[in-house]
C-alpha positions in Angstrom: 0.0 0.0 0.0 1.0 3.5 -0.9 2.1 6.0 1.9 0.8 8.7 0.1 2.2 11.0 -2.6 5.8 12.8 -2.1 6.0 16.7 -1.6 8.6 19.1 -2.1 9.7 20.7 1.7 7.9 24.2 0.4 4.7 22.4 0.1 4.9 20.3 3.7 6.2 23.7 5.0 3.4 25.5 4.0 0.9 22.3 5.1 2.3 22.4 8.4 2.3 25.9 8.6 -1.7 26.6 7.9 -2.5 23.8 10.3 -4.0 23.9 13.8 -4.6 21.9 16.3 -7.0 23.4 18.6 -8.6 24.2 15.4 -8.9 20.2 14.0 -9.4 19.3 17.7 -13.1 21.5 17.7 -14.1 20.2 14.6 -13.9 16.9 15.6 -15.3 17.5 18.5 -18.1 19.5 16.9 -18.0 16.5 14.4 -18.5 13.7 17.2 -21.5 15.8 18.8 -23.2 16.8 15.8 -23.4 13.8 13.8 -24.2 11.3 17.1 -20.6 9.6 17.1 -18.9 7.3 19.2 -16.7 8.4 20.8 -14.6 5.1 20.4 -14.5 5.8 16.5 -11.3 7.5 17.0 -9.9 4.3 18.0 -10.9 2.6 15.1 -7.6 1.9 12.6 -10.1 3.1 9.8 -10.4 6.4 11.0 -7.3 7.1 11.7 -6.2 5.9 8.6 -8.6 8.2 6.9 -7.2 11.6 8.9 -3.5 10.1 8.6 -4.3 10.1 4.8 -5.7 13.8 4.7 -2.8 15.4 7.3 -0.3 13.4 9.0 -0.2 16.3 11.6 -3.9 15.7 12.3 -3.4 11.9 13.1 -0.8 12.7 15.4 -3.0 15.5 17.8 -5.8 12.6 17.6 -6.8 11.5 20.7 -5.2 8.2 21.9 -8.6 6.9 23.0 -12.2 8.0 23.8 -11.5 8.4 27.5 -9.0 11.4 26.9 -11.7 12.8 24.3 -14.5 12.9 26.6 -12.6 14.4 29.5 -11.8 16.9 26.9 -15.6 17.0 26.1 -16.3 17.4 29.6 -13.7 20.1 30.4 -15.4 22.3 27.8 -18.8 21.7 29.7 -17.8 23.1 32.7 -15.5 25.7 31.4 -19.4 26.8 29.4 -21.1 26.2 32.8 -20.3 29.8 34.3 -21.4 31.7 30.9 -24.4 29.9 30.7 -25.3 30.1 34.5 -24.9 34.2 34.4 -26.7 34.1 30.9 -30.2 32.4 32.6 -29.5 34.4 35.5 -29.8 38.0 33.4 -32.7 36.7 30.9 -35.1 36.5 34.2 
């Protein structure tokens, strides 16, 4: 099987430059919510095969297993739990 296509250092420079990984980390996240994922799919060698294949630096800020991505999951919730809490507070 193929590893993918070769690249001159201006173009992987330029890859790795424009990429971010809080950025690809929300998405996912956004991804996993929206769409009713597992949260074990990111364990699956398909997946990360898939992300691997579309940015090597994405498979490699993947989390490891669906424990550390629901902490993650959860550490937003309560880092939202003050905004909304004052938010309800002022609408009454």
């Amino acid at each position: 099987m193929s590893k993918g296509i070769e690249v001159t250092q201006d173009v992987a420079n330029e890859l790795a430059a424009g990429f971010s990984t809080r950025q690809f980390q929300e998405a996912l996240k956004d991804w996993v919510a929206a769409d009713n994922q597992s949260l074990r799919v990111i364990e699956t060698p398909q997946f990360r095969r898939l992300i691997e294949a579309a940015n090597p630096l994405a498979e490699a800020v993947l989390w490891r297993n669906h424990q550390s991505l629901r902490d993650s999951i959860i550490a937003e919730y309560h880092a939202y739990v003050p905004a909304v809490a004052a938010y309800l507070r002022e609408a009454q």
